[in-house]
Each structure stands twice: as structure tokens, then as C-alpha cells.
C-alpha positions as a Markdown table, in Angstrom:
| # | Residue | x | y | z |
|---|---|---|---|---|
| 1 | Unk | -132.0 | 64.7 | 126.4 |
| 2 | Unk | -132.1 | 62.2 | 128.8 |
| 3 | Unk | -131.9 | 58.4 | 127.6 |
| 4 | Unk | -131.6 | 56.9 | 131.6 |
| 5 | Unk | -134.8 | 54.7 | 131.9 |
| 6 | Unk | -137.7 | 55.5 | 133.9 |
| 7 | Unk | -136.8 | 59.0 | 136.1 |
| 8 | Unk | -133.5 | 60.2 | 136.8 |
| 9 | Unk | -133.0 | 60.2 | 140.8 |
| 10 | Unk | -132.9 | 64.1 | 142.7 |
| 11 | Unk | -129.5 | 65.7 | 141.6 |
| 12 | Unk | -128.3 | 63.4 | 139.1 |
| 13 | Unk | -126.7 | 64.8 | 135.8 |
| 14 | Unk | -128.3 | 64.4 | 132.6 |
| 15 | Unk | -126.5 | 61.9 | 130.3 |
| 16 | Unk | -126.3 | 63.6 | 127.5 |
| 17 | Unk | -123.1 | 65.3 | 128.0 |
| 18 | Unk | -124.6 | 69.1 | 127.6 |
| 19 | Unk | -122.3 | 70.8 | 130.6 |
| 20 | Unk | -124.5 | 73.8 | 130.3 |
| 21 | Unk | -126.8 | 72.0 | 132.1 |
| 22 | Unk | -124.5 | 71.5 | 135.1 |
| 23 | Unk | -124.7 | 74.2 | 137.5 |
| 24 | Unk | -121.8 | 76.5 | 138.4 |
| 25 | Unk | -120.8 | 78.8 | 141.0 |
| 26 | Unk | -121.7 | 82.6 | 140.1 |
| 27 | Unk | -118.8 | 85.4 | 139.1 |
| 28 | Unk | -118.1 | 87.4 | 141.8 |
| 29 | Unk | -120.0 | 91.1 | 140.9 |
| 30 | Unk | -116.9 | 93.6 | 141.9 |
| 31 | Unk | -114.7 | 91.6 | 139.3 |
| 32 | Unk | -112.0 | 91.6 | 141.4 |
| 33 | Unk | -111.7 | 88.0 | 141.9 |
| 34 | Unk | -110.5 | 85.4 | 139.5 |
| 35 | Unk | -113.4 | 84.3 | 137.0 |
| 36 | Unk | -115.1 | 81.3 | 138.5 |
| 37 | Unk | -114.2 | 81.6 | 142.3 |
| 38 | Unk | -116.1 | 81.8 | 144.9 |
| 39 | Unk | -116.8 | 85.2 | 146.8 |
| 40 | Unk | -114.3 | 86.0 | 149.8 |
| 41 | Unk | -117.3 | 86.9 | 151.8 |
| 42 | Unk | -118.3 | 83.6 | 153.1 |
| 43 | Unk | -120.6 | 83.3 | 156.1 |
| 44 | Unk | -119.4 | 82.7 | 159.6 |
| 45 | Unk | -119.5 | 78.8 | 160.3 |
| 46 | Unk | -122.1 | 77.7 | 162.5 |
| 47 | Unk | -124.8 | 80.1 | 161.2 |
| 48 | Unk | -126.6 | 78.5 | 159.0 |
| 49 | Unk | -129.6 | 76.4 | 160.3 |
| 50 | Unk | -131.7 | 74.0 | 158.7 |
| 51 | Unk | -134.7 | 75.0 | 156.7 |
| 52 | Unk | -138.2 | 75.0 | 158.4 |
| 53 | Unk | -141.0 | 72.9 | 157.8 |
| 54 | Unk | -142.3 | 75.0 | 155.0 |
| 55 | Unk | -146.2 | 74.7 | 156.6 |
| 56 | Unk | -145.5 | 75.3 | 159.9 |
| 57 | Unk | -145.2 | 79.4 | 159.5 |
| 58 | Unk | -148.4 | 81.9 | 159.5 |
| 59 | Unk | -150.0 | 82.7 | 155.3 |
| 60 | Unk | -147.5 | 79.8 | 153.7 |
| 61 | Unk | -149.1 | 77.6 | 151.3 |
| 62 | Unk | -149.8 | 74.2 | 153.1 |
| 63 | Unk | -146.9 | 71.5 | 151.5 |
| 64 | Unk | -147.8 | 70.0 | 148.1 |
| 65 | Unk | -148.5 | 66.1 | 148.4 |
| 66 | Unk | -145.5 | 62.9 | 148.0 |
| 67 | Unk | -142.6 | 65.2 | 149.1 |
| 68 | Unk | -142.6 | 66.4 | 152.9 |
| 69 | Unk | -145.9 | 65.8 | 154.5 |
| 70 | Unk | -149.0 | 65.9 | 152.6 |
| 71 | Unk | -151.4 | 62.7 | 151.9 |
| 72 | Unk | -149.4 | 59.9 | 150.5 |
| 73 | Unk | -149.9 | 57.1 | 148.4 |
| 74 | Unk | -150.7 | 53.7 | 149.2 |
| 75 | Unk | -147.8 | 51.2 | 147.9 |
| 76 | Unk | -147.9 | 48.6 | 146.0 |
| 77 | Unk | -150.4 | 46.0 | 146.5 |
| 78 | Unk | -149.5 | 43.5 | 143.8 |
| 79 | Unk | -151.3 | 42.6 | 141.0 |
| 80 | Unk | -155.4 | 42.9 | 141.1 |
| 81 | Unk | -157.4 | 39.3 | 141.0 |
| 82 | Unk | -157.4 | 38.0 | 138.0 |
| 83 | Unk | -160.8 | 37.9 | 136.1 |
| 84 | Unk | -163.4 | 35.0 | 136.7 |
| 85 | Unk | -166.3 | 35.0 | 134.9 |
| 86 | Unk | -167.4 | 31.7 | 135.7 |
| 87 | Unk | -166.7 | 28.5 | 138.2 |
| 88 | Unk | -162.4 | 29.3 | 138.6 |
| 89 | Unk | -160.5 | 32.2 | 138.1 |
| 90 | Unk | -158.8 | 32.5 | 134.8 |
| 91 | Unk | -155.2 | 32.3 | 135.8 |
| 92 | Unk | -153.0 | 28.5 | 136.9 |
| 93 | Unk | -155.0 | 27.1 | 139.2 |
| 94 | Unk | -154.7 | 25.4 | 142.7 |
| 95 | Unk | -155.5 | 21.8 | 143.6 |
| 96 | Unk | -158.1 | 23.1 | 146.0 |
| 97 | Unk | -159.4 | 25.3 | 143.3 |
| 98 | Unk | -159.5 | 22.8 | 140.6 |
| 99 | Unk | -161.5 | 20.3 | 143.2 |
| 100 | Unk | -163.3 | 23.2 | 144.2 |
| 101 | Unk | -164.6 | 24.2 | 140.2 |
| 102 | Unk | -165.4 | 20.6 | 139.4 |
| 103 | Unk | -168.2 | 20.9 | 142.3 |
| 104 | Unk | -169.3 | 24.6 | 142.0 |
| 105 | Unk | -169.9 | 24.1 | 138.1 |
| 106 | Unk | -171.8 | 20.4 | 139.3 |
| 107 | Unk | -173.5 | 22.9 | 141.6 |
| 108 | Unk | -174.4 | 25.8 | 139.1 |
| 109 | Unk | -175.7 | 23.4 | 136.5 |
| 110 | Unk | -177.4 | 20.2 | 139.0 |
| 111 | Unk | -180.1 | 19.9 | 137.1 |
| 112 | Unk | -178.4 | 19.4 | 134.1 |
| 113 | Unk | -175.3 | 17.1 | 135.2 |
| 114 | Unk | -176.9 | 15.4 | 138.0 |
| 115 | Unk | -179.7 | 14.8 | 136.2 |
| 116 | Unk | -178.1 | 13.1 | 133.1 |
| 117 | Unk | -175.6 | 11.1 | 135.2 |
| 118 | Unk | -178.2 | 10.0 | 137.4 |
| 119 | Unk | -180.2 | 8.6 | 134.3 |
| 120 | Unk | -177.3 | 6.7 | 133.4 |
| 121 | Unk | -176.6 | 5.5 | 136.4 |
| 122 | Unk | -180.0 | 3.9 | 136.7 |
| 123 | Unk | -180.2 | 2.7 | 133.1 |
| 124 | Unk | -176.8 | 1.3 | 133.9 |
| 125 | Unk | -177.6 | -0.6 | 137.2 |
| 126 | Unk | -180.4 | -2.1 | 136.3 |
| 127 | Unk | -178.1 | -3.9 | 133.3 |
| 128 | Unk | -175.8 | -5.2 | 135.8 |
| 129 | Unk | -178.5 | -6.4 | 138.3 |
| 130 | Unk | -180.4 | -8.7 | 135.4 |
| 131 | Unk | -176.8 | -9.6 | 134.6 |
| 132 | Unk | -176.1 | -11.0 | 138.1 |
| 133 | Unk | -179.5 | -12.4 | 138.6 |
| 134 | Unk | -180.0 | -14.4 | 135.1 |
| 135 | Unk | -176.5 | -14.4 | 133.1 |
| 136 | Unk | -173.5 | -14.4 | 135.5 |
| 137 | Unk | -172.3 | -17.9 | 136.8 |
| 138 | Unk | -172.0 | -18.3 | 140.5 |
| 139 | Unk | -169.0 | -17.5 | 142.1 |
| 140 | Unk | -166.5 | -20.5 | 142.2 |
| 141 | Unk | -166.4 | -22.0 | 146.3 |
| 142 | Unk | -163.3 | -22.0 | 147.8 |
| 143 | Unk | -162.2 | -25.0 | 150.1 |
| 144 | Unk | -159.7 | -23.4 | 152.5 |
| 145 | Unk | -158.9 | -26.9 | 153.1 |
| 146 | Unk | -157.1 | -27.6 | 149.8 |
| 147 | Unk | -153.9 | -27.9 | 149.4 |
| 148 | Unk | -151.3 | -28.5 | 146.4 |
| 149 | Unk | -152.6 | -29.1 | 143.2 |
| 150 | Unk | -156.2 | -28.7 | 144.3 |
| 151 | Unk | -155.5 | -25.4 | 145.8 |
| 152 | Unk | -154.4 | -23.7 | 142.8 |
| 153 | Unk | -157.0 | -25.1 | 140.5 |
| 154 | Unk | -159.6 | -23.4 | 142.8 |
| 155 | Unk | -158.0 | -20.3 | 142.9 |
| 156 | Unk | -157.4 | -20.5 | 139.0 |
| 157 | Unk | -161.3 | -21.1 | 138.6 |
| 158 | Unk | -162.0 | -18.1 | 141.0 |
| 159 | Unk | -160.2 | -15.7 | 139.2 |
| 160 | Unk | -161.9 | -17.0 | 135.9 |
| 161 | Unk | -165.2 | -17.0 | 136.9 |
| 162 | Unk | -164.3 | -13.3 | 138.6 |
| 163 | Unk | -162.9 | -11.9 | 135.4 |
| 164 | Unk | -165.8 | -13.2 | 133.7 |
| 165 | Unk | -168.2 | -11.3 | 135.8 |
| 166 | Unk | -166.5 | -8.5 | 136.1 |
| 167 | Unk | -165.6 | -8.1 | 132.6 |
| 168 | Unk | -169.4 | -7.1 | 131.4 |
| 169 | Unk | -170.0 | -5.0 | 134.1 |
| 170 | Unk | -166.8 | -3.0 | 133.9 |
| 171 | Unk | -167.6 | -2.5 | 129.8 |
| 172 | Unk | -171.2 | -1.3 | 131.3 |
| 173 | Unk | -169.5 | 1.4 | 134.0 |
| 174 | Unk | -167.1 | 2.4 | 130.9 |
| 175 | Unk | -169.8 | 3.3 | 128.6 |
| 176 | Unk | -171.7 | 4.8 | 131.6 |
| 177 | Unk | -168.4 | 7.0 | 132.0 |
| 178 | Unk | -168.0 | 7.6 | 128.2 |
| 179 | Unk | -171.5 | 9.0 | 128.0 |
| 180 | Unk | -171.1 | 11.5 | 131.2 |
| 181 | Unk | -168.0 | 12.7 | 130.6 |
| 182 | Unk | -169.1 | 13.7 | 127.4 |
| 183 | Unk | -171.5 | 15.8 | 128.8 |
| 184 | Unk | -170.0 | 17.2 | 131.8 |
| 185 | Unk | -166.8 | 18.1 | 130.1 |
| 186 | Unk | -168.8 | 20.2 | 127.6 |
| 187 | Unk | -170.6 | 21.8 | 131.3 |
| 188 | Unk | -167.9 | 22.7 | 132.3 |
| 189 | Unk | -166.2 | 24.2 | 129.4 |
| 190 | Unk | -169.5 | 26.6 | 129.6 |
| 191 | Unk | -168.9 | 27.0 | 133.3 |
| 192 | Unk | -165.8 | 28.5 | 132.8 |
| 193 | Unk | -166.9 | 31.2 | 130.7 |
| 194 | Unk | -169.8 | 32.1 | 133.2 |
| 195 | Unk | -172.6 | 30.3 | 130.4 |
| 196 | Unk | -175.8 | 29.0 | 130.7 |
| 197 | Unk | -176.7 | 25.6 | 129.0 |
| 198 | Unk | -179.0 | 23.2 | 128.9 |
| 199 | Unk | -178.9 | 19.4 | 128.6 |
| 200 | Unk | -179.9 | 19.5 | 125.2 |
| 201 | Unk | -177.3 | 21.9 | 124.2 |
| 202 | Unk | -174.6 | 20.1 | 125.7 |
| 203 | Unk | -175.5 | 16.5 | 124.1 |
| 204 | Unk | -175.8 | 18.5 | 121.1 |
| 205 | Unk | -172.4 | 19.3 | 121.3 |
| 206 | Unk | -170.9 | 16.2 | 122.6 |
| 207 | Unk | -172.7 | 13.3 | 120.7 |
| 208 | Unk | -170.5 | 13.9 | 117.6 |
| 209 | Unk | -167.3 | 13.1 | 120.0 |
| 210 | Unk | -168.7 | 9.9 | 121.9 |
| 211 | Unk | -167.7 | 7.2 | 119.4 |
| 212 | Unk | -163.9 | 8.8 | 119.1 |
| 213 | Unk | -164.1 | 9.2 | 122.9 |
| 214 | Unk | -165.0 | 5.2 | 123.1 |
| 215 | Unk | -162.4 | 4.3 | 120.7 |
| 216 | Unk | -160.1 | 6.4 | 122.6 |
| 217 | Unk | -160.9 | 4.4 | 125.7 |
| 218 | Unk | -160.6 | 1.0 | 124.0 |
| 219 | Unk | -157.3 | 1.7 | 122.6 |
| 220 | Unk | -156.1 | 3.1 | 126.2 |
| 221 | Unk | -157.4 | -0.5 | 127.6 |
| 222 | Unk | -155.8 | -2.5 | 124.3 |
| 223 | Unk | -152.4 | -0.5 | 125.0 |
| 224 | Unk | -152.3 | -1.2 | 128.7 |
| 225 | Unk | -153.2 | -5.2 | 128.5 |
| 226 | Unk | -150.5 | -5.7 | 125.7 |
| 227 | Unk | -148.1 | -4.2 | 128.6 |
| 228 | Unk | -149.1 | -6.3 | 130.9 |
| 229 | Unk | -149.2 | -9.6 | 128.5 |
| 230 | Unk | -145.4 | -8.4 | 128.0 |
| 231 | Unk | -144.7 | -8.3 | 131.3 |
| 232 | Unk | -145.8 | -11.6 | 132.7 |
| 233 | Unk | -146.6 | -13.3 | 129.3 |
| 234 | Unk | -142.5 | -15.1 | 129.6 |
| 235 | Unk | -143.0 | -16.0 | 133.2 |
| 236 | Unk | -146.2 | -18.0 | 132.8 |
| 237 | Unk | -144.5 | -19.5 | 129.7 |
| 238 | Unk | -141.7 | -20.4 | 131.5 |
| 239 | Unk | -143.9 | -22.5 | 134.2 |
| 240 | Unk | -141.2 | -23.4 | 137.1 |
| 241 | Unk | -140.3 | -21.3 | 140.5 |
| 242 | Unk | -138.0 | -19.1 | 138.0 |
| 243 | Unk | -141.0 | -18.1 | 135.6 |
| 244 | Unk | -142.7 | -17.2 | 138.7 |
| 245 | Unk | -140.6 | -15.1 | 139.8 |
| 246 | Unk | -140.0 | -13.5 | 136.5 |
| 247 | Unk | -143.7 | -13.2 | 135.9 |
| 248 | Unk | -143.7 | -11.2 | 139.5 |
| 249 | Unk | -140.7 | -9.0 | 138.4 |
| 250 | Unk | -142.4 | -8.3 | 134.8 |
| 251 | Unk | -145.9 | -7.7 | 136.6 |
| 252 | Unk | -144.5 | -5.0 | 138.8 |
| 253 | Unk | -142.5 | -3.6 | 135.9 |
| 254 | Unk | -145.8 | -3.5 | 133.8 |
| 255 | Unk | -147.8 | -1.8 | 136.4 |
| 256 | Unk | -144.8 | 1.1 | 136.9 |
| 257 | Unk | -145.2 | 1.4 | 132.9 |
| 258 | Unk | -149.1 | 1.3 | 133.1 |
| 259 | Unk | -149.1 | 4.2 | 135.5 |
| 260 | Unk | -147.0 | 6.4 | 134.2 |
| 261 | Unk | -149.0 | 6.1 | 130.6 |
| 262 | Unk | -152.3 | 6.7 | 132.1 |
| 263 | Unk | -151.2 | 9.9 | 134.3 |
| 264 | Unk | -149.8 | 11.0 | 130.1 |
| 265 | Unk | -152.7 | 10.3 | 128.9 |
| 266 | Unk | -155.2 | 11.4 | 131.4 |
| 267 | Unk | -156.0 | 14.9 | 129.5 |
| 268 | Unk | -157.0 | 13.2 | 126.4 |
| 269 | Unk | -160.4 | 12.6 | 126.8 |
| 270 | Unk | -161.0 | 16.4 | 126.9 |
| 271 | Unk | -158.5 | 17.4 | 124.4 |
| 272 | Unk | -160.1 | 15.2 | 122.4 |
| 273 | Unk | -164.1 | 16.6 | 123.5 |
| 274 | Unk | -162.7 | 20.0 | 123.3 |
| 275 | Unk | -160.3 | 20.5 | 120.3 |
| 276 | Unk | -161.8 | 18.3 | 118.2 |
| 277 | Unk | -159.1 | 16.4 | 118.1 |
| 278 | Unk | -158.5 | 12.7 | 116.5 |
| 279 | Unk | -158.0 | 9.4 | 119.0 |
| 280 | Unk | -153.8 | 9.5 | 117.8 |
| 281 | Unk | -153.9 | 13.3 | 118.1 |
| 282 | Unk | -155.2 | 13.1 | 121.6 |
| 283 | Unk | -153.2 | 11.1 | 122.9 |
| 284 | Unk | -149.7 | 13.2 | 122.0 |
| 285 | Unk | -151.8 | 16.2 | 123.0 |
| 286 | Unk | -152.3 | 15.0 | 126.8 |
| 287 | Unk | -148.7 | 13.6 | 126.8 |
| 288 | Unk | -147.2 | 17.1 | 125.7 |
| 289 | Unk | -149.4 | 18.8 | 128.4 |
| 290 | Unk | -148.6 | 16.4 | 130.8 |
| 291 | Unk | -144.9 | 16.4 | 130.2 |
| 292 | Unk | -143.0 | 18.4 | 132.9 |
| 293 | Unk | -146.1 | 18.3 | 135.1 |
| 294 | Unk | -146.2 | 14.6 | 135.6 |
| 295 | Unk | -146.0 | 14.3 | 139.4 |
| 296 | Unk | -148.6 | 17.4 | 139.4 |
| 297 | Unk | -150.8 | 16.0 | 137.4 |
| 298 | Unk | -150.5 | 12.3 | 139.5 |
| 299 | Unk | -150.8 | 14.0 | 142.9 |
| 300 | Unk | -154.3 | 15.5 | 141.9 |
| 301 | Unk | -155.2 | 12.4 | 140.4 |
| 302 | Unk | -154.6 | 10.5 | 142.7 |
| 303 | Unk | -156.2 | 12.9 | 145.6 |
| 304 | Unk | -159.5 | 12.5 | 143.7 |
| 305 | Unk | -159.6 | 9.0 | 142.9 |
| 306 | Unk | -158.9 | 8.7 | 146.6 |
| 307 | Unk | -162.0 | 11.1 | 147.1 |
| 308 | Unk | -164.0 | 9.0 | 145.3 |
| 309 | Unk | -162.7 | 5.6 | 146.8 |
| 310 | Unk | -163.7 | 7.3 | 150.4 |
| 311 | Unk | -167.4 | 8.3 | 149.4 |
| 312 | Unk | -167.8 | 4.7 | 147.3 |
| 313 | Unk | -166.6 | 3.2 | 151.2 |
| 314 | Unk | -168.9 | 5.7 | 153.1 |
| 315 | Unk | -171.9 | 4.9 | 151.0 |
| 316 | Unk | -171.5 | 1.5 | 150.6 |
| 317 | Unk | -171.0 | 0.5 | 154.2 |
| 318 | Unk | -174.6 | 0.8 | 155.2 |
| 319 | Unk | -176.3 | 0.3 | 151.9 |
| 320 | Unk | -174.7 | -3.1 | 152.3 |
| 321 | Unk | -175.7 | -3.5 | 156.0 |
| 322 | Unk | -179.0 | -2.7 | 155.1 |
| 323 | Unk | -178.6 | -5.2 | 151.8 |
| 324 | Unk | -177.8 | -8.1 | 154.7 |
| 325 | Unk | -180.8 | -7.2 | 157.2 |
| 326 | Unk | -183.1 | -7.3 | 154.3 |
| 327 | Unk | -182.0 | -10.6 | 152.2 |
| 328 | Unk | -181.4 | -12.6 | 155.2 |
| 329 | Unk | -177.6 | -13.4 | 154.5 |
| 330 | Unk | -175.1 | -14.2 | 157.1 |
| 331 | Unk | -172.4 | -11.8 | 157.0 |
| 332 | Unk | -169.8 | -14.6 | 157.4 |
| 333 | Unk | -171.1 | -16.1 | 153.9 |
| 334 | Unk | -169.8 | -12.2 | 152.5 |
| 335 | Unk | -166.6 | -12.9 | 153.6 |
| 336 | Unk | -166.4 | -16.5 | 154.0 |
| 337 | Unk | -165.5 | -19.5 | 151.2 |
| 338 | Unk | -168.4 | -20.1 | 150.4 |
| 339 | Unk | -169.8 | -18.5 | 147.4 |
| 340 | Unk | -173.4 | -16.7 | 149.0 |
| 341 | Unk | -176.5 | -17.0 | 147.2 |
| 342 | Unk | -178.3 | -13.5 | 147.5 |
| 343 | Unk | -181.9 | -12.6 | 146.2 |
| 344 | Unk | -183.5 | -9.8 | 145.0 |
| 345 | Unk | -183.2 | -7.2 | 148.1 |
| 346 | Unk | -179.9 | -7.6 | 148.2 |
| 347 | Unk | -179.2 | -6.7 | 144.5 |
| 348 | Unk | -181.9 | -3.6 | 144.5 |
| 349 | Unk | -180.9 | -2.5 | 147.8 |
| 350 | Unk | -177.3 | -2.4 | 147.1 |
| 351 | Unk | -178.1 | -1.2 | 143.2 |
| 352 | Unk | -179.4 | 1.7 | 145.0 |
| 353 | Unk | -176.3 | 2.6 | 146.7 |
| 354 | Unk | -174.5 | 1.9 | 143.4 |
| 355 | Unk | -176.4 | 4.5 | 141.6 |
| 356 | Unk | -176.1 | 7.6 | 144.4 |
| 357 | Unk | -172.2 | 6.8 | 144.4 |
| 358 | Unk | -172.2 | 6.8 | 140.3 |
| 359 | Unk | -174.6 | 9.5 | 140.2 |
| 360 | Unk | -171.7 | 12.1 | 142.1 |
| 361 | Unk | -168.2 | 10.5 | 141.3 |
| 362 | Unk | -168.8 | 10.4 | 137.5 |
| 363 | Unk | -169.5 | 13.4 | 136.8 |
| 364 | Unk | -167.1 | 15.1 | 139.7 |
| 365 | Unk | -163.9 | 13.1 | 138.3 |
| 366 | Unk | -164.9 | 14.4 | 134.6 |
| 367 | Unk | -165.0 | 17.6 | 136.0 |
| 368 | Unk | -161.7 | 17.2 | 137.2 |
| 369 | Unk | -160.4 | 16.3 | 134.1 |
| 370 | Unk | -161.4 | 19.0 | 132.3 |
| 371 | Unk | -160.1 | 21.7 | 134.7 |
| 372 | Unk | -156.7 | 20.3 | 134.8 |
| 373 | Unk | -156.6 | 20.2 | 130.9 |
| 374 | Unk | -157.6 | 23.8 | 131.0 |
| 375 | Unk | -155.0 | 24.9 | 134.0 |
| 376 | Unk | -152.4 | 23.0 | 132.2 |
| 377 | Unk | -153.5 | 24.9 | 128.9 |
| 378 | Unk | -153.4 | 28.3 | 130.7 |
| 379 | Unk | -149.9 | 27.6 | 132.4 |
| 380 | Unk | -148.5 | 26.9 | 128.9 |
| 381 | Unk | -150.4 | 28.3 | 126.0 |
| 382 | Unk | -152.3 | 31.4 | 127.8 |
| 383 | Unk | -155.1 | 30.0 | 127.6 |
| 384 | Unk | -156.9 | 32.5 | 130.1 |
| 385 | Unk | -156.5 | 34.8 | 127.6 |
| 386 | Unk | -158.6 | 33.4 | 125.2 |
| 387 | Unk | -161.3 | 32.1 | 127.6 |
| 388 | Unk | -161.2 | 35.8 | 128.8 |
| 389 | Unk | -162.3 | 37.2 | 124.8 |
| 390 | Unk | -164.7 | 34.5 | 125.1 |
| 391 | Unk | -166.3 | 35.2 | 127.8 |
| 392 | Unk | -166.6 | 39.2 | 126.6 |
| 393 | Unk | -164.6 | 40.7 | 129.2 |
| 394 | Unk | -163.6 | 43.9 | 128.7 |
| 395 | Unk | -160.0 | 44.6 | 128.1 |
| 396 | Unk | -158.9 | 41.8 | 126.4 |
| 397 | Unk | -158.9 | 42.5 | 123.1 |
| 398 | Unk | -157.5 | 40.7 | 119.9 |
| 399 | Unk | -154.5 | 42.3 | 120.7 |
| 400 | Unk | -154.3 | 41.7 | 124.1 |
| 401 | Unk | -150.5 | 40.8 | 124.1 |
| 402 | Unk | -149.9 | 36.6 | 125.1 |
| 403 | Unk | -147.8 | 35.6 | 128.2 |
């Protein structure tokens, strides 16, 4: 028996060590040689003459197919496409294909994502335009004149009165993002598996996960100001040209730490939507996706928040023009010192433009999210194997074996 793997090449000896297997010359038949010689009658040299092509004579069978003519077979063409029952193929994924199913799944179900973020983006700029009209304080005015003392008071009461608008808006936009990526992540997860849904099915399934999901996003915020306060908390203290400069080498120090925490944590909010995971939980989960994968996983970040920051400028730029035509500012009083005093067009007309930029990037950078926890899931855990069985697909079994 032969134990050689796979087939034995034309003409090789089995390895089992069974000589009778190995052909011999024949005896001669007059006995007159010695056993196991060749005859003495050997053929002049120069006689023989190669075979002929066995299909080229009259009445012989035509040549069987692989060896010597015939119809071949194709080679190999490598491995088929992998299966895709829904918005990306279930194998790792591409950056172009991971942008590319965050807008296909946006497009299969519009009515549903669309829809719901564009409700609350409304809902949510209409809060920040009574904000700015009746609760806000006025931006601080600048003298560009000042100098010394005077000069960094004002720009210590600028940035005051700027955190302190900014600071109820950007909780608004936060809860706005909370509530849509709640919902889109749970889109997409149905996307994937080729699934319809509805809107009511998907806040069905999300609304037990948006308080974790906004205590996971408060904690994120908590952790990331306490670096910061670390960082440029002794400098301040200190008060002289040295605590300045420390306060500037701890700033920059805080914001390297910053980044690299969010880019670990950046798969949380769907591990937590998806697994069912806990806020704590969550958070080692992304961080053990992400490690290995960190400069990945910032590259595509980064490529979509850069997305987004080029469709927020596109849109904005003549929203705002058309804001200034129809409120009667001067544009130098945008850009100038002086803190400008805009009325009603100007809020509604550039609330507008505020709500078609929320209405797409919301829900597009959820999406995002989502499919780069699942590629990172597939790439290590096989998870295309189980999103296969759930989608039905034939062939994948329970005991489809894991790679």
C-alpha cells in the first residue's frame, strides 16, 4: 500500500517495500542464458522510432482526455467569491468596501435611516436655534487693540463665553448621535444578513441599549477631560513662562494619549449595541479588537471623519452665503472682532443647512462603525461564518469547521 500523500508521480515505486511490485526483465525462453539477463538478440541501434500520435492512424480510438491531446481542463482559478447576502461580502473587508456598505445599507433602508435621523436632526436644531436666540449670552467682543493685561482677559472671557455656548449644544448633537446610532447600528446589522426591517423593529431592538450607550459616551468624555486636566492642570498651577510651557508640553502629551484611547475605543458603541455587552465590558472589547489594528482602524477613521468635515464645508458654504444675503449681515462682522448680532433668517436659514449635513453624516459614520466592528470580528473570530448560518445560506452548517 501506498502511504505517499496525494498521487504518486508516473514511474515512481510504491513505498511500501513489496519488490514484487517492481518490474523485472523477462528470462530468456531457450534457457540458455543466465537467469535474469537480458536476451543476446537485441535490436540494431538506430531502429527504433518514437511512437505515433495514437489518433492520427485510420479506425484508432480518438486519445482519451488530460494526457496527449484531448479537451483539457481549465486551471486553477482561485477560490470562488465569497458569499454576500446582504450590503458587503462576508469575508475582511476593504476600506472602499466598508465606506461603500455604510452607504448601500443607508441606501437599501432610506426610508428607515434617513428618515429617523432626519427627525432628529430637526427636533435637534430647532433646540439649539431657541438656545441661541433666547438663552445663550452674546459672544464676548474682541478689541484687537488690547494689549498686555487687557489682552488676555478678553481672550479669557471669549473662550468662556464659547465654552459656554458650545457646551449645551454639543450635549444636544451627542444625544442626537446616541439616538441614531442606536438605530442605524441595529440597520445595519440586518443589512448584513440581506434582512428587511422597519423603524419600529429596529427601535425595538435598540431602545433597551440607549441609556448604557449614553453612559458609555459620558464616561469616554469624563476619561478624556481628566487627561487633559493631567496634562495642563501643573502648568496653569504653576502660573509663570515655565508653567506655560509645561502646560504646552502636557497639552500635546494629553492630546497623543486622547487619540490613541479614542481610535481603542471606537468599536465600543456597537459591541456594546450588538453583544449586549456592559459600559466596562465594552470598552476592553473594542480595545482587544482594536489592538494590532490600531493604525488600520485610525486610517479609516480618520478618512471618514475627513469625509464628513468635506460635506459639513460643501454644504455650509452657501447655506451660509445665503444666511448673509437674507439677514443683512456684513460678512466682515463674521469674521471680524466684533461679536455680530444675527436675526431670525440667519439662524433658520443656516439651521437648515445644519439639518441636511446631520441628516447624512450621522447616520453614515454609525454605519461605519458597525462595519469595521464586524470586519474586525470576521478577521479574528470568523465571524463570517456565523453571519453566513444566519443569514440561511446553504453550506454552512453547525459544523462548518472555523478559520
Amino acid at each position: 500500500m501506498n502511504d505517499s500523500p496525494g498521487w504518486a508521480s508516473p514511474g515512481s515505486a510504491p513505498s511500501d517495500g513489496k519488490e514484487k511490485a517492481i518490474p523485472r526483465p523477462s528470462d530468456p525462453q531457450d534457457g540458455s542464458g543466465p537467469t535474469g539477463q537480458w536476451s543476446p538478440e537485441q535490436p540494431p541501434p538506430g531502429q527504433w522510432s518514437p511512437p505515433s500520435n495514437p489518433g492520427s492512424g485510420p479506425g484508432t480510438r480518438p486519445p482519451a482526455p488530460g494526457w496527449g491531446g484531448g479537451p483539457q481542463r481549465q486551471g486553477w482559478t482561485g477560490p470562488p467569491p465569497a458569499a454576500k447576502p446582504g450590503v458587503i461580502p462576508l469575508r475582511p473587508l476593504s476600506l472602499g468596501e466598508i465606506l461603500d456598505g455604510s452607504v448601500s445599507a443607508l441606501r437599501a433602508h432610506w426610508r428607515t435611516a434617513l428618515g429617523f435621523s432626519l427627525t432628529v436632526s430637526v427636533i435637534t436644531q430647532i433646540a439649539v436655534i431657541l438656545m441661541q436666540r433666547y438663552l445663550l449670552p452674546e459672544p464676548t467682543s474682541i478689541d484687537p487693540n488690547a494689549t498686555g493685561t487687557e489682552a488676555l482677559r478678553q481672550t479669557a472671557d471669549s473662550a468662556r463665553s464659547t465654552l459656554v455656548s458650545l457646551a449645551p449644544v454639543s450635549l444636544l448633537s451627542m444625544i442626537a448621535t446616541l439616538f441614531t446610532a442606536s438605530v442605524v447600528t441595529v440597520i445595519i446589522s440586518r443589512s448584513v444578513l440581506g434582512r428587511p426591517t422597519t423603524l419600529a423593529d429596529s427601535w425595538a431592538e435598540a431602545r433597551p441599549r440607549v441609556l448604557p450607550l449614553l453612559g458609555l459616551t459620558v464616561l469616554v468624555a469624563v476619561i478624556m477631560a481628566a487627561i487633559m486636566a493631567v496634562g495642563i492642570g501643573p502648568g496653569l498651577l504653576l502660573g509663570s513662562e515655565a508653567g506655560a510651557a509645561l502646560a504646552f508640553l502636557g497639552f500635546a502629551a494629553a492630546c497623543v494619549v486622547m487619540l490613541w484611547l479614542n481610535v481603542s475605543f471606537a468599536l465600543a458603541a456597537p459591541a456594546l449595541m450588538l453583544e449586549r455587552q456592559s459600559i466596562v465590558a465594552a470598552l476592553r472589547r473594542s480595545a482587544k479588537l482594536v489592538r494590532g489594528a490600531w493604525w488600520r482602524t485610525f486610517g479609516i477613521l480618520a478618512l471618514t471623519y475627513l469625509l464628513t468635515f468635506l460635506l459639513t464645508f460643501l454644504v455650509s458654504i452657501p447655506f451660509t452665503a445665503i444666511a448673509v444675503i437674507a439677514d443683512g449681515t456684513e460678512v466682515s462682522d463674521l469674521f471680524g472682532g466684533t461679536a455680530p448680532s444675527v436675526g431670525w433668517p440667519f439662524l433658520i436659514v443656516t439651521g437648515i443647512g445644519e439639518v441636511i449635513v446631520s441628516t447624512l453624516i450621522y447616520p453614515f459614520v454609525a454605519g461605519v462603525m458597525a462595519l469595521l466592528y464586524m470586519d474586525q470580528r470576521i478577521r479574528r473570530e470568523a465571524l463570517d461564518l456565523d453571519l453566513a448560518r444566519a443569514a440561511g445560506l446553504p453550506g454552512y452548517g453547525d459544523n462548518t469547521p472555523r478559520s
